[in-house]
Chimera marker file (.cmm) of the C-alpha trace (Angstrom):
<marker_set name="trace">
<marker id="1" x="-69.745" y="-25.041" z="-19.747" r="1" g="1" b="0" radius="0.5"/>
<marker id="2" x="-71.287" y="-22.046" z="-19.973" r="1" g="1" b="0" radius="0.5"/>
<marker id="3" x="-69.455" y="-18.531" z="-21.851" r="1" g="1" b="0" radius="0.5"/>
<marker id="4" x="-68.826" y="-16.873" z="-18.622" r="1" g="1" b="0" radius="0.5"/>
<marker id="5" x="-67.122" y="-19.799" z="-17.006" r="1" g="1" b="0" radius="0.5"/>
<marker id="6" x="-65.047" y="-20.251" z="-20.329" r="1" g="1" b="0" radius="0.5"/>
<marker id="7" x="-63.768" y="-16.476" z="-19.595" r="1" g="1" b="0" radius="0.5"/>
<marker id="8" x="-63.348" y="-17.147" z="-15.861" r="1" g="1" b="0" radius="0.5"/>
<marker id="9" x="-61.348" y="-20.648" z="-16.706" r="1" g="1" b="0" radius="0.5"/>
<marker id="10" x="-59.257" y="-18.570" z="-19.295" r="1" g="1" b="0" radius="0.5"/>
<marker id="11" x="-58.699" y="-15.384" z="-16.960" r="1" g="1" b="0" radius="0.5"/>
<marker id="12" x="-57.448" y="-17.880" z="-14.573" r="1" g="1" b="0" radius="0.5"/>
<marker id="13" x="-54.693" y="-19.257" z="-16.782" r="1" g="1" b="0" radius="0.5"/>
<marker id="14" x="-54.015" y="-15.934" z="-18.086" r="1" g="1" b="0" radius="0.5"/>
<marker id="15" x="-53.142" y="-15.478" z="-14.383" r="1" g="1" b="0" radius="0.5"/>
<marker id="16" x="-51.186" y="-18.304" z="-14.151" r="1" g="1" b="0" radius="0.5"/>
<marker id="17" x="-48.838" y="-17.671" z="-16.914" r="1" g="1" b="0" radius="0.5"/>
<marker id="18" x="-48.160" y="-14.346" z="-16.371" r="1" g="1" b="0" radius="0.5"/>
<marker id="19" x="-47.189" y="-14.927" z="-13.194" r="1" g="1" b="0" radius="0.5"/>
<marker id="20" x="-44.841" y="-17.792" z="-14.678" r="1" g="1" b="0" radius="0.5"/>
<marker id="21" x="-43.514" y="-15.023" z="-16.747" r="1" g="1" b="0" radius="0.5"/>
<marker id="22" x="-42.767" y="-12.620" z="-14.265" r="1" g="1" b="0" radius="0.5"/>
<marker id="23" x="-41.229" y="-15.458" z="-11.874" r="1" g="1" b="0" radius="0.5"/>
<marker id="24" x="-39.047" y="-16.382" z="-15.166" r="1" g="1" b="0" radius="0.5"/>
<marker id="25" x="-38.143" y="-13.520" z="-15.671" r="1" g="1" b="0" radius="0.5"/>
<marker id="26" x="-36.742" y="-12.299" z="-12.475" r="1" g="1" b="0" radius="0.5"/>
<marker id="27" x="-34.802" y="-16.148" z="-12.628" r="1" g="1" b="0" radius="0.5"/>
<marker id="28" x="-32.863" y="-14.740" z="-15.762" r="1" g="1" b="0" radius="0.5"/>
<marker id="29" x="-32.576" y="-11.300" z="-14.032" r="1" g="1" b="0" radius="0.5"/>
<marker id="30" x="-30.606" y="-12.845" z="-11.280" r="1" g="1" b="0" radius="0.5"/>
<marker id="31" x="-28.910" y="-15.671" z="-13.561" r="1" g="1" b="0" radius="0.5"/>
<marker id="32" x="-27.696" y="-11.874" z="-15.128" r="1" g="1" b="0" radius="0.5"/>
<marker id="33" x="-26.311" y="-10.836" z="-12.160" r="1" g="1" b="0" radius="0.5"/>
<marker id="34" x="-25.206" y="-14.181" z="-11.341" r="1" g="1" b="0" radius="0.5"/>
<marker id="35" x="-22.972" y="-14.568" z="-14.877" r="1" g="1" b="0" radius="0.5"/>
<marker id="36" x="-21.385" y="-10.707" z="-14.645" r="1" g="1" b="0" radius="0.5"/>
<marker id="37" x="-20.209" y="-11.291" z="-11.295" r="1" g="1" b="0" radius="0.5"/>
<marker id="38" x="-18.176" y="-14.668" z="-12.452" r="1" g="1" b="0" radius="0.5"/>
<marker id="39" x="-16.855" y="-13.152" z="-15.304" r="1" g="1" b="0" radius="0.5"/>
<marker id="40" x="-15.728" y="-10.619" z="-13.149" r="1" g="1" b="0" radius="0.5"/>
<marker id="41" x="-13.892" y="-13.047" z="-10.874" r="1" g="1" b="0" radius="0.5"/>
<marker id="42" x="-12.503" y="-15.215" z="-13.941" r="1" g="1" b="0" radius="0.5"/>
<marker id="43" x="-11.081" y="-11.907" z="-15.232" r="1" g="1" b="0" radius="0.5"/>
<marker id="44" x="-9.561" y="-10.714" z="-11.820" r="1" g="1" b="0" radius="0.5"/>
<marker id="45" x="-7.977" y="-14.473" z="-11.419" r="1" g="1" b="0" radius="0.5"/>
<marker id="46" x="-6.484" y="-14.744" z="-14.815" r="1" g="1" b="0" radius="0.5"/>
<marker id="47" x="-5.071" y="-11.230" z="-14.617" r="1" g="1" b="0" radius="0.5"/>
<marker id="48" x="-4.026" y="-12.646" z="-10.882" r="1" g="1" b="0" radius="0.5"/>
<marker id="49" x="-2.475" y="-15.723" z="-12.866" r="1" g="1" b="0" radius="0.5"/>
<marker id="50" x="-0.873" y="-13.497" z="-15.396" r="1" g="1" b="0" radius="0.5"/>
<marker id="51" x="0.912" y="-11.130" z="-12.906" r="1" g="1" b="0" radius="0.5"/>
<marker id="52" x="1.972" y="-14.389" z="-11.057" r="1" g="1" b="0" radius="0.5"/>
<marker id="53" x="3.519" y="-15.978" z="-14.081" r="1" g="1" b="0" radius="0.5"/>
<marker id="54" x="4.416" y="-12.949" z="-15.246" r="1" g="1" b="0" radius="0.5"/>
<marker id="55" x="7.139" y="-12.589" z="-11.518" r="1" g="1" b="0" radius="0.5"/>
<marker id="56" x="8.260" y="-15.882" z="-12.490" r="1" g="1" b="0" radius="0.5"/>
<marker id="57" x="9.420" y="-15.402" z="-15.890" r="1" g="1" b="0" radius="0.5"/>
<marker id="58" x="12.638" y="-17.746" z="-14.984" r="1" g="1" b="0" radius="0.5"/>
<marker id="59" x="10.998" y="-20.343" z="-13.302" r="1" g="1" b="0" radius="0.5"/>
<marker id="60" x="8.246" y="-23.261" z="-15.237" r="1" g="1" b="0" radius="0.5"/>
<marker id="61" x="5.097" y="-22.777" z="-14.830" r="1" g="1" b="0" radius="0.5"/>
<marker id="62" x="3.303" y="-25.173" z="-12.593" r="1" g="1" b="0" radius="0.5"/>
<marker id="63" x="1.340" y="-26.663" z="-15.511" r="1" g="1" b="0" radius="0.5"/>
<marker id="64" x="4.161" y="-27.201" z="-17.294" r="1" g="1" b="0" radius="0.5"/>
<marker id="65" x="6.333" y="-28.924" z="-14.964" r="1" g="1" b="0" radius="0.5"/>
<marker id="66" x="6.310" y="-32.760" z="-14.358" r="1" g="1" b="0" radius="0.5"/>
<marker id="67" x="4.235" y="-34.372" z="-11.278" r="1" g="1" b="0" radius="0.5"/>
<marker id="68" x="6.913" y="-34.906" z="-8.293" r="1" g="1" b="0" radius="0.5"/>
<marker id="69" x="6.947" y="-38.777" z="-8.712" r="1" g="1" b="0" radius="0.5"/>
<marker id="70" x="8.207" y="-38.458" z="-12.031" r="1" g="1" b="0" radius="0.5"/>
<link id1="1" id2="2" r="1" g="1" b="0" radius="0.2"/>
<link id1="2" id2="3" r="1" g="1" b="0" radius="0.2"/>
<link id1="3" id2="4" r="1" g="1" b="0" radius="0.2"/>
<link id1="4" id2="5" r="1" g="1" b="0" radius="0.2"/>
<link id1="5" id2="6" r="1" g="1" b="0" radius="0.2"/>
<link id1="6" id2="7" r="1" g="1" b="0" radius="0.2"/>
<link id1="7" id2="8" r="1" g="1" b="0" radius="0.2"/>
<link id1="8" id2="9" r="1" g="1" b="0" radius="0.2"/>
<link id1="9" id2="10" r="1" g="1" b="0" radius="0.2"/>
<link id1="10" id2="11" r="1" g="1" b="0" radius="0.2"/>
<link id1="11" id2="12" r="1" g="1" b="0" radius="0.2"/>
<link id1="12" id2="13" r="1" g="1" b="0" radius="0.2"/>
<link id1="13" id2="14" r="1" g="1" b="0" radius="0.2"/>
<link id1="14" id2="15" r="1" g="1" b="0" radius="0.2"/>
<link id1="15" id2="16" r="1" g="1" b="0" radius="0.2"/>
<link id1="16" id2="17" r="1" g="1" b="0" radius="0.2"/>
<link id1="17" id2="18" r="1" g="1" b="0" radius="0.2"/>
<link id1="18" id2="19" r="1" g="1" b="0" radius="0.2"/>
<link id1="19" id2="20" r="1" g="1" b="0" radius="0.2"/>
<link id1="20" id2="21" r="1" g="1" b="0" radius="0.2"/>
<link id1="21" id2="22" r="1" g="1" b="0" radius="0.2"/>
<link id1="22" id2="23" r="1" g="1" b="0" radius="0.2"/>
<link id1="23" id2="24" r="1" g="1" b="0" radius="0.2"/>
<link id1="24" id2="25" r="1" g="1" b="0" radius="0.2"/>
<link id1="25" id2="26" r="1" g="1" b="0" radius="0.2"/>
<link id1="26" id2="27" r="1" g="1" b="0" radius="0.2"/>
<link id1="27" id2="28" r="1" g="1" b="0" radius="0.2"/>
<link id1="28" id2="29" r="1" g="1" b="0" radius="0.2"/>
<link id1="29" id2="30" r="1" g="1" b="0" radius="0.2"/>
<link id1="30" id2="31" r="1" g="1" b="0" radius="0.2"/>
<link id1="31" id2="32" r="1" g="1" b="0" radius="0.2"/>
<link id1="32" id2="33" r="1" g="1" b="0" radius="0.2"/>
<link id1="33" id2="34" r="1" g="1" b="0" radius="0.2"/>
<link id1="34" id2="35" r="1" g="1" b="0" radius="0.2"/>
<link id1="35" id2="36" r="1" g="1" b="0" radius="0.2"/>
<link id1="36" id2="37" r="1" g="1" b="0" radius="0.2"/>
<link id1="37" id2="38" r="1" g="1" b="0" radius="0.2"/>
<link id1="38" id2="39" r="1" g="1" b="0" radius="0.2"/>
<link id1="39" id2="40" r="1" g="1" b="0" radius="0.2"/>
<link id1="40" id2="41" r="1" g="1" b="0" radius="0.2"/>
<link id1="41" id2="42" r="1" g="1" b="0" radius="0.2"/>
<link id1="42" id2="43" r="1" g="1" b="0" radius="0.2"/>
<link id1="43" id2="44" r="1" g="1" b="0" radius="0.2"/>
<link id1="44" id2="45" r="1" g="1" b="0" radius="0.2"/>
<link id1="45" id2="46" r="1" g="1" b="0" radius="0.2"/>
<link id1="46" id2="47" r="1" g="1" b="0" radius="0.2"/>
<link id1="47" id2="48" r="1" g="1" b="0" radius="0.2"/>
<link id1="48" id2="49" r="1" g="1" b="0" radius="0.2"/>
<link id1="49" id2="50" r="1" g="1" b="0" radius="0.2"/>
<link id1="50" id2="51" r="1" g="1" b="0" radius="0.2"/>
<link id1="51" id2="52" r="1" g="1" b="0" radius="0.2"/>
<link id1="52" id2="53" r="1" g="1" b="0" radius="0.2"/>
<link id1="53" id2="54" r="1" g="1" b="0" radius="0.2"/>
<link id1="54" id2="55" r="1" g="1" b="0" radius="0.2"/>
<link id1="55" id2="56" r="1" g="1" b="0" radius="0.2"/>
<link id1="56" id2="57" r="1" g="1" b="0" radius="0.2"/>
<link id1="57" id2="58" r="1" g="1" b="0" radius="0.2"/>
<link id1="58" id2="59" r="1" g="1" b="0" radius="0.2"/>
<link id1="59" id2="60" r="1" g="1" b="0" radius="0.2"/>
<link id1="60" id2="61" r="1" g="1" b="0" radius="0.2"/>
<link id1="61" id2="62" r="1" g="1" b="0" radius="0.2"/>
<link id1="62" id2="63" r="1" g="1" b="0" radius="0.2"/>
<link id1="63" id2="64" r="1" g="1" b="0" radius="0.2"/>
<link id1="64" id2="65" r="1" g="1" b="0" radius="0.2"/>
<link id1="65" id2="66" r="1" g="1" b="0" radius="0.2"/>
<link id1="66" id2="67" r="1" g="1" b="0" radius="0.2"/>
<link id1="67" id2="68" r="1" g="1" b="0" radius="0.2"/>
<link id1="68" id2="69" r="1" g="1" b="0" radius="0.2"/>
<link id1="69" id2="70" r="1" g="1" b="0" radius="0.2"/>
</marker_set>
């Protein structure tokens, strides 16, 4: 194998992995997005939970009462 081909073969998976790179890294940029927007919706539903319990200070709260059959 001659020098030049050595270059071309290495050029060519310099290309390769940066283009891994860049396709990794817009993966994690939209895994990101993906995570804030859940913990968004986990905070709105346990604020939504809260409230909930919160109007039913008198009565149990479903995960503490018994199944029906019992």
């Amino acid at each position: 194998m001659t020098e030049q081909e050595r270059i071309e073969k290495l050029e060519e998976m310099v290309a390769h992995l940066s283009r891994i790179a860049d396709d990794l890294s817009d993966v994690i940029a939209r895994q990101d997005g993906d995570i804030a927007r859940l913990n968004r919706k986990v905070d709105m539903l346990m604020r939504a939970e809260a409230a909930r319990e919160a109007d039913g200070a008198n009565s149990i709260a479903v995960a503490h009462q018994p199944p029906p059959h019992w």
